[in-house]
C-alpha positions in Angstrom: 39.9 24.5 -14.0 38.0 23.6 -11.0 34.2 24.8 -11.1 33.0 27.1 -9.0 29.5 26.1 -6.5 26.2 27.9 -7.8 24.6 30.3 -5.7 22.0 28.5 -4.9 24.8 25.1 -4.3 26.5 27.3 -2.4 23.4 28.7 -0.2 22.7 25.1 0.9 26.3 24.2 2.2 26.3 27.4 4.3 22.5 26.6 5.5 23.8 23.5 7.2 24.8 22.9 10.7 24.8 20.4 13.5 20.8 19.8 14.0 20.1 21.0 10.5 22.0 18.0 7.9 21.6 19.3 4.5 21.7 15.9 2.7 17.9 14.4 0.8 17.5 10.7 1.5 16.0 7.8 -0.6 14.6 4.3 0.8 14.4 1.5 -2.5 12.7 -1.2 -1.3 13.8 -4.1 -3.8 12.3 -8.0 -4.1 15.7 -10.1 -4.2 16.8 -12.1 -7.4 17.0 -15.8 -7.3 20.4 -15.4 -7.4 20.5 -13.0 -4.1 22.2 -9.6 -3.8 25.3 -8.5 -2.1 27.4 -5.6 -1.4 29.6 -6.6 -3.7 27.3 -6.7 -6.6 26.5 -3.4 -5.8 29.6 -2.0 -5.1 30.9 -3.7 -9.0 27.6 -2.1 -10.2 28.5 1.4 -9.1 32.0 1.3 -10.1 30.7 1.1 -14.0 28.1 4.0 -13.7 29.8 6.1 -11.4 31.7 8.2 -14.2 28.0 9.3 -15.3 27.8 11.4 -12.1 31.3 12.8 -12.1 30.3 15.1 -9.1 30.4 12.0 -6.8 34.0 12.0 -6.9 35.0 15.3 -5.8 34.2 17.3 -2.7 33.9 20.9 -1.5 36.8 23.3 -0.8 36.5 27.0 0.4 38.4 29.4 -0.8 40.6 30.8 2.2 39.0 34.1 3.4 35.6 33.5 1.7 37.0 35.8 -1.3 34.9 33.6 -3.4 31.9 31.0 -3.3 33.6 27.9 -2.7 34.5 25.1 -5.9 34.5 21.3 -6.5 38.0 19.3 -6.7 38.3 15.8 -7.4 39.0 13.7 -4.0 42.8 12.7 -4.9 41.6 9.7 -1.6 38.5 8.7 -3.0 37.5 5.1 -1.4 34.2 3.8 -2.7 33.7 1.5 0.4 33.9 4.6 3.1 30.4 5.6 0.6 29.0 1.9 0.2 27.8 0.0 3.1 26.2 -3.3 3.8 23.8 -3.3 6.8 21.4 -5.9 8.4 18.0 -5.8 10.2 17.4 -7.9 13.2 14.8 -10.6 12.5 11.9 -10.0 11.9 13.3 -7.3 9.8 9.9 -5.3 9.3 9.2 -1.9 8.1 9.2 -0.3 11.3 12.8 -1.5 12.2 13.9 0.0 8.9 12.0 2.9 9.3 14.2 3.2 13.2 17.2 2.1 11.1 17.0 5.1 8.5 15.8 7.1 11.2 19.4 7.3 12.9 21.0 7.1 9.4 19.5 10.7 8.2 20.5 11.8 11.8 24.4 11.8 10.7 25.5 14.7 8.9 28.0 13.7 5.8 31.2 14.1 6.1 32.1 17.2 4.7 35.6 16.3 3.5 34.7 14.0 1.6 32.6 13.4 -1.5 28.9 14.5 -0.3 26.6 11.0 -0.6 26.7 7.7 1.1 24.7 4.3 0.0 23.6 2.2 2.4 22.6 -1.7 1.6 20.4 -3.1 4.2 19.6 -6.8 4.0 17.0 -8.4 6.4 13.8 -7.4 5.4 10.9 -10.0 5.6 10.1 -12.1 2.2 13.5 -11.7 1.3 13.6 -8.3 0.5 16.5 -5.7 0.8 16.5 -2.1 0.6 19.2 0.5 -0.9 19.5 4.2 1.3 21.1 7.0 -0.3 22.3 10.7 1.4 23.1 13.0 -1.0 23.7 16.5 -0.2 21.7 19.8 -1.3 24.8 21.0 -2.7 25.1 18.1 -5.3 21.9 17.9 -6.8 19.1 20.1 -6.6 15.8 18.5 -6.7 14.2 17.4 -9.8 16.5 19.4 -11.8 19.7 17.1 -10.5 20.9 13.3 -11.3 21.8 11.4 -8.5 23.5 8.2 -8.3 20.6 5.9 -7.2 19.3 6.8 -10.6 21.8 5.8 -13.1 22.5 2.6 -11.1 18.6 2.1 -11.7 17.9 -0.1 -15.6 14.1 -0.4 -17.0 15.2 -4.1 -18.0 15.9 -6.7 -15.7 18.6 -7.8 -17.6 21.3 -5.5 -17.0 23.3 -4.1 -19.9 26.7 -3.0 -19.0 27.6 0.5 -19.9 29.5 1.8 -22.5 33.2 2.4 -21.2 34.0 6.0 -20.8 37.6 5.9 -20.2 39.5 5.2 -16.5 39.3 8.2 -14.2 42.3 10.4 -12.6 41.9 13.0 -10.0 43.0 16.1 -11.3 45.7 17.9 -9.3 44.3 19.9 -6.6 44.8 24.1 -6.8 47.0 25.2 -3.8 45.3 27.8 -1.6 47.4 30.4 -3.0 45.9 29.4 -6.8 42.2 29.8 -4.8 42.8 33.4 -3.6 44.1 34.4 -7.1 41.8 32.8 -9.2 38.6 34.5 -7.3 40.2 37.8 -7.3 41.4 37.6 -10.6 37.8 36.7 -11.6 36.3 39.5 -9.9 38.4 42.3 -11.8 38.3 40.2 -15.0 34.6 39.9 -15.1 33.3 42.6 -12.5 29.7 41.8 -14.3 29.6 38.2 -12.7 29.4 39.9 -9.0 26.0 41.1 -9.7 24.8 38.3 -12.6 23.2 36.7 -9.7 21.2 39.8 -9.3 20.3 39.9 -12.7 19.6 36.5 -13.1 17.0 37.1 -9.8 15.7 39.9 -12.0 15.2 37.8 -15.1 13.5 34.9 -12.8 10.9 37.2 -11.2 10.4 39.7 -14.4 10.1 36.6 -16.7 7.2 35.2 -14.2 5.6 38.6 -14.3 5.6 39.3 -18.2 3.1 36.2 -18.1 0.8 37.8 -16.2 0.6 40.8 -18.3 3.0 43.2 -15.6 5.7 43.7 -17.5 7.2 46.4 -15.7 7.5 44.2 -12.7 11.0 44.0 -11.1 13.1 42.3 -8.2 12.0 45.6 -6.3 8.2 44.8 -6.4 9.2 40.7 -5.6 10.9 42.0 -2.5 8.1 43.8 -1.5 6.1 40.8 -2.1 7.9 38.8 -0.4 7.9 40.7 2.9 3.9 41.0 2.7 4.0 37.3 2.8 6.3 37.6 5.8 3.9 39.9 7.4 1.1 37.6 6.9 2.5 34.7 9.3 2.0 31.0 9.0 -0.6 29.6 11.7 1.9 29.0 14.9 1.7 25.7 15.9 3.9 24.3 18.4 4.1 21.2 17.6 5.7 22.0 14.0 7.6 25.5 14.2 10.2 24.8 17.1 13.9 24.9 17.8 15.2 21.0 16.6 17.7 19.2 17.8 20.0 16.4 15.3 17.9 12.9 15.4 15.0 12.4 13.3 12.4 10.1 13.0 11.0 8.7 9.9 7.4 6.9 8.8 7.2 5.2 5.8 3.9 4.0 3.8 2.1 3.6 0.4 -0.9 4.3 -1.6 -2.5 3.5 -4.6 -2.4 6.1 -7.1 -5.6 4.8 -8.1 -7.8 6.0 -5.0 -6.6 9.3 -5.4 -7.5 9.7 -9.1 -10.9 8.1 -7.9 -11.8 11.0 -5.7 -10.3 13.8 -8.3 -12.5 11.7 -10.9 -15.8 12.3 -8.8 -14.7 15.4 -6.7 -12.4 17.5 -9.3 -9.2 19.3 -9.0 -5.8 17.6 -9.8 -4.3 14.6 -8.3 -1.6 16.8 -7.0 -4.7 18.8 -5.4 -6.5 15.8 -3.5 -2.8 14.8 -2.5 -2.9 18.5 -0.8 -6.6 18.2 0.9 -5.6 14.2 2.3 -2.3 16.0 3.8 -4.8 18.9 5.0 -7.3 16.5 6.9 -4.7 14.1 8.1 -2.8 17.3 9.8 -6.2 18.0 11.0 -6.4 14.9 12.7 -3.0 14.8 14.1 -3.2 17.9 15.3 -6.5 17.6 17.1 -5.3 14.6 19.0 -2.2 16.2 20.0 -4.9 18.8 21.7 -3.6 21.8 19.6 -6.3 24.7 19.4 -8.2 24.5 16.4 -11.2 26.6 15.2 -12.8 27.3 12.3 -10.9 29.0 10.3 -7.0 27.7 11.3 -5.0 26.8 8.4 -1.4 25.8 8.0 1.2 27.1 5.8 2.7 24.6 3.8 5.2 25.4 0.8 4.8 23.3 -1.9 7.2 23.2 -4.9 6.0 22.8 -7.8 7.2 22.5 -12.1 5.1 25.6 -13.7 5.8 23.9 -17.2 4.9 20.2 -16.7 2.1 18.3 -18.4 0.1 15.7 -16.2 0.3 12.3 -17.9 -2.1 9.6 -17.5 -0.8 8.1 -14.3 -1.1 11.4 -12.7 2.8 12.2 -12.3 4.9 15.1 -14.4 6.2 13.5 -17.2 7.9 16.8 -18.2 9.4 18.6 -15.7 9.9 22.4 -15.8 11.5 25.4 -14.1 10.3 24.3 -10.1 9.0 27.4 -8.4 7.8 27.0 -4.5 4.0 27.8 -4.1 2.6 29.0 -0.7 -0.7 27.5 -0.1 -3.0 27.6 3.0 -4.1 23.9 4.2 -7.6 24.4 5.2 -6.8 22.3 8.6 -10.3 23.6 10.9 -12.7 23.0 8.0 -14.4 19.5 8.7 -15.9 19.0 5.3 -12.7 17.2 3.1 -15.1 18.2 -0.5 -14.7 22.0 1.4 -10.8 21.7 2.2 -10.5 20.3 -1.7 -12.2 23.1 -3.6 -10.3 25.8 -1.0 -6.7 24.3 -2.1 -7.6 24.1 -6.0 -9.0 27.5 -6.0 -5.7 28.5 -4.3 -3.3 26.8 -6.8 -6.1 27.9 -9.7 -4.5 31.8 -8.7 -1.6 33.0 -10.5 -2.5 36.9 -10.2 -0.4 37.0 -7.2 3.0 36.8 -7.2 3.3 36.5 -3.3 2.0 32.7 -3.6 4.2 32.0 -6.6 8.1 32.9 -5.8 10.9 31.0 -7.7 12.8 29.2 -5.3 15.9 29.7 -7.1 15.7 33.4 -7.5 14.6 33.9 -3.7 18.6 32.3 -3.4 20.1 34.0 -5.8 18.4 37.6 -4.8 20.6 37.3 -1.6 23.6 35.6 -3.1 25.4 38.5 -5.2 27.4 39.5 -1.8 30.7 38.3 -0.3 29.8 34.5 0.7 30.5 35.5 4.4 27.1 37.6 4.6 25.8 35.0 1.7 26.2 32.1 4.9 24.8 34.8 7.6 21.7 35.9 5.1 20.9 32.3 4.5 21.1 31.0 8.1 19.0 34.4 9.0 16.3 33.0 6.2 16.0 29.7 7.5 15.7 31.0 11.3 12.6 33.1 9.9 11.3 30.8 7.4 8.9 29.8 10.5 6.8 32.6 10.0 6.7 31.9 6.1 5.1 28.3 6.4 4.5 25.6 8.8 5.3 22.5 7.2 7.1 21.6 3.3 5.5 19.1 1.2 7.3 18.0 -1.4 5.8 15.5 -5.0 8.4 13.9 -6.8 7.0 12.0 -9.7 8.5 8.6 -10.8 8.1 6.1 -13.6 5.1 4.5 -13.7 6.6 1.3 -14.7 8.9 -1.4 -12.9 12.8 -0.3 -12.7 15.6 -2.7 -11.5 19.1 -2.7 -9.8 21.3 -5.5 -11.5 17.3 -7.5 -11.5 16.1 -6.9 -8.3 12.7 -5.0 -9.0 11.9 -1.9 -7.1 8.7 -1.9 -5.1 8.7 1.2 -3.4 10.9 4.6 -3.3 10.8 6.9 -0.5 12.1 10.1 -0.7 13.2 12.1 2.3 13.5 16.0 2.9 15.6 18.0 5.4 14.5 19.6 8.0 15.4 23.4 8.0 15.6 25.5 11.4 12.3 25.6 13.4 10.7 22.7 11.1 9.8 20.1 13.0 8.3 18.0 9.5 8.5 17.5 6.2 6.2 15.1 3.8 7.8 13.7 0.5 5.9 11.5 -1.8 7.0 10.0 -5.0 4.8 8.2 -7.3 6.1 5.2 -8.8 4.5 2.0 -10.7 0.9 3.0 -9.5 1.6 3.5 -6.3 2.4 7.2 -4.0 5.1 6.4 -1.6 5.1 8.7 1.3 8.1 9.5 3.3 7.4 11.6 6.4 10.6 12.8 8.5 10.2 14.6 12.2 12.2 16.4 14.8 12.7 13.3 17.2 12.2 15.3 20.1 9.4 17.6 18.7 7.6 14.7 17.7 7.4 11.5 19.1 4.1 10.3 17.4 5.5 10.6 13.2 3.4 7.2 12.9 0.2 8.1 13.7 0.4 10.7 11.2 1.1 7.8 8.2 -2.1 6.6 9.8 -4.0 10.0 9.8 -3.0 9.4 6.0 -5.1 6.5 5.3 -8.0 7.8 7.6 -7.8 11.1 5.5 -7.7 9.4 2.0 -10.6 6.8 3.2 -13.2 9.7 4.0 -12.2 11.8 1.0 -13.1 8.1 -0.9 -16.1 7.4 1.6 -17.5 11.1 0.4 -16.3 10.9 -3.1 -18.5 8.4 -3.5 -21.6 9.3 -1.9 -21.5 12.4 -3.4 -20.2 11.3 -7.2 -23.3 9.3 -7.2 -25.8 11.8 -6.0 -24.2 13.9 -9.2 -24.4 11.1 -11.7 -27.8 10.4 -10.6 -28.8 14.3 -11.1 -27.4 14.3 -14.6 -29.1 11.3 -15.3 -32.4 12.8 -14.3 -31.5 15.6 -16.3 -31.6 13.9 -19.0 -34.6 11.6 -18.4 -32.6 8.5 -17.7 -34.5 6.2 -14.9 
């Protein structure tokens, strides 16, 4: 039987329209083998690890009259090479070029007929270097929680193993529209209970959150309440980031030691994950300043930051068990001039649990509005994103990596860069990922909102390099205090 989409799969294929692609992106940048790599090694490659991600052979059909959330059937016309591409950079083929190339690559929705992900190879990059794009919609994988096919085509050798055979695959026979309409009905006075699971499941989400705090009693009732207090308060309006966008982006690329930001939480305090937040905070500062947007004192931008409530920080500074991911609302300090000042503001924020308006389950804010006929499910979502303006200003997301080399048929990866969607009136997202010591950043813009996404990259390093420059000074004045504290000349 053909499975049914999730509510919150389901919310993200509705969200989607022409200037607002659904799909996350991925740049691998990858030193060559001796032996060189083709498209057709990895096209062979992907053919023997594709069966581990079944989903990447089926596509999305509605059921006729939105009866029911629409399911997954295997693509009886599935052609590998429509998803596979090989693709070239002019010479000098330099970061910027591929940066323009992916640009215009994220601009193109997927083709919603057909399986949801495309792979792109791009040759041409200086020192012999190649890089491997991936789209992949919302609706197929969710985050951290989800598998996507650049990661089972990934080894942690350099010699590849070939996989284990799992058998040859077969499209199963696709249900006729008639079998659609009957099978959603039929489910509806079968199991009447699964209309409003999604509401209980919502329920569960928020009361489970709440019995850790001691509030037991604490329902969907008081989250909704909570909710629209946070949607009273409004995000700092800022032109440049909460506008009407159009379909072409533009994308900025860069890296930075992991190492210099553990250095400043080392001398300053706070997580890694919080100096990440105060370098975004005084690099938006910047940015923002030179685009001559008003700034005083006390301006701050919204940014919603999601975040696993259940993972343990391992030594390199990434999660290296990932929990439930719940989206936290927290104020960038943007008008404060003092980076130790923007730090200690953003850890105390994330150091606050006791209010459940900064800590709202991003899965059971979808499934809260997903219990009703998929029709007003499409309408409620699209509403959301039109508002979600006045919730936050700009979405940064972490994604934590190995921290050790991984391969594609032994060409090592140097460099992953993740790639968010925009939503409708956000004009920027920030990925990082850290990987093999290193936090990869990934910054995609409205094209036409923003026409300056590389001096932000730069407003990165500027930011990181005063948080370091007063790191130091003032790590030193506090080792020396201690010292003298303890009668140490």
């Amino acid at each position: 039987m053909s499975e049914r989409l999730s509510a919150m799969d389901a919310s993200f294929w509705f969200m989607e329209s022409a200037t607002t692609p659904m799909h996350v992106g991925n740049i691998g940048i990858f030193e060559g083998p001796v032996a060189g790599f083709e498209l057709g090694k990895l096209h062979k490659l992907i053919v023997e690890r594709i069966a581990f991600v079944p989903r990447y052979r089926q596509r999305i059909r509605e059921v006729p009259l939105q009866i029911g959330r629409p399911i997954w059937v295997d693509d009886d016309h599935f052609d590998l090479s429509y998803h596979v591409r090989g693709l070239a950079l002019a010479k000098p083929g330099s970061r910027l070029q591929l940066d323009e190339l992916v640009s215009r690559l994220m601009s193109r929705p997927l083709d919603r007929t057909r399986p949801l992900w495309e792979m792109s190879l791009i040759s041409g990059l200086t020192g012999g270097r190649f890089a491997i794009v991936t789209k992949t919609h919302q609706a197929m994988i969710d985050g951290l929680m989800g598998i996507d096919i650049s990661q089972v085509i990934l080894d942690e050798d350099a010699q590849k193993s070939s996989p284990d055979s799992i058998g040859s695959w077969r499209p199963a026979p696709e249900p006729s529209g008639f079998e659609l309409v009957t099978s959603a009905v039929s489910e509806s006075l079968a199991h009447p209970y699964v209309a409003f699971g999604v509401a209980r499941s919502a329920f569960k989400g928020v009361t489970s959150f709440a019995s850790n705090l001691g509030r037991k009693s604490l329902g969907v009732a008081a989250a909704a309440v909570s909710f629209a207090r946070v949607a009273a308060e409004p995000a700092m309006t800022v032109t440049a980031l909460n506008v009407p966008i159009l379909a072409d982006r533009r994308l900025a690329t860069g890296d930075f030691e992991l190492s210099a930001f553990k250095d400043v939480r080392n001398k300053l305090g706070g997580s890694v994950n919080d100096i990440v937040l105060a370098v975004i905070a005084g690099a938006l500062r910047t940015w923002l300043m030179g685009r001559g947007e008003p700034m005083s004192a006390r301006s701050q931008l919204r940014a919603v930051v999601p975040i696993s409530t259940e993972s343990t920080e391992s030594t390199a500074g990434a999660a290296s068990t990932i929990g439930p991911v719940s989206a936290f609302l927290v104020d960038l300090p943007v008008g404060e001039p003092d980076p130790v000042v923007r730090l200690h503001h953003i850890s105390y924020q994330l150091a606050q649990y006791q209010d459940i308006s900064h800590l709202i389950g991003a899965e059971t804010m979808i499934n809260m509005a997903s219990y009703g006929p998929p029709t007003l499910h499409a309408l409620g979502v699209r509403m959301a994103s039109n508002l979600s303006s006045r919730l936050y200003n700009v979405a940064v997301v972490n994604v934590p990596g190995p921290q050790h080399p991984v391969y594609v048929a032994g060409a090592r990866l140097i460099g992953s860069y993740p790639i968010m969607p925009l939503p409708q009136n956000q004009a920027l997202s920030i990925s990082l990922m850290s990987y093999d010591g290193y936090l990869c950043f990934g910054i995609n813009a409205d094209r036409a909102a923003i026409k300056d996404v590389e001096s932000l990259m730069g407003c990165l390093r500027e930011s990181l390099e005063e948080s370091t420059q007063v790191a130091n000074v003032r790590g030193d004045r506090h080792l020396r205090a201690i010292d003298k504290g303890k009668g140490v000349k």
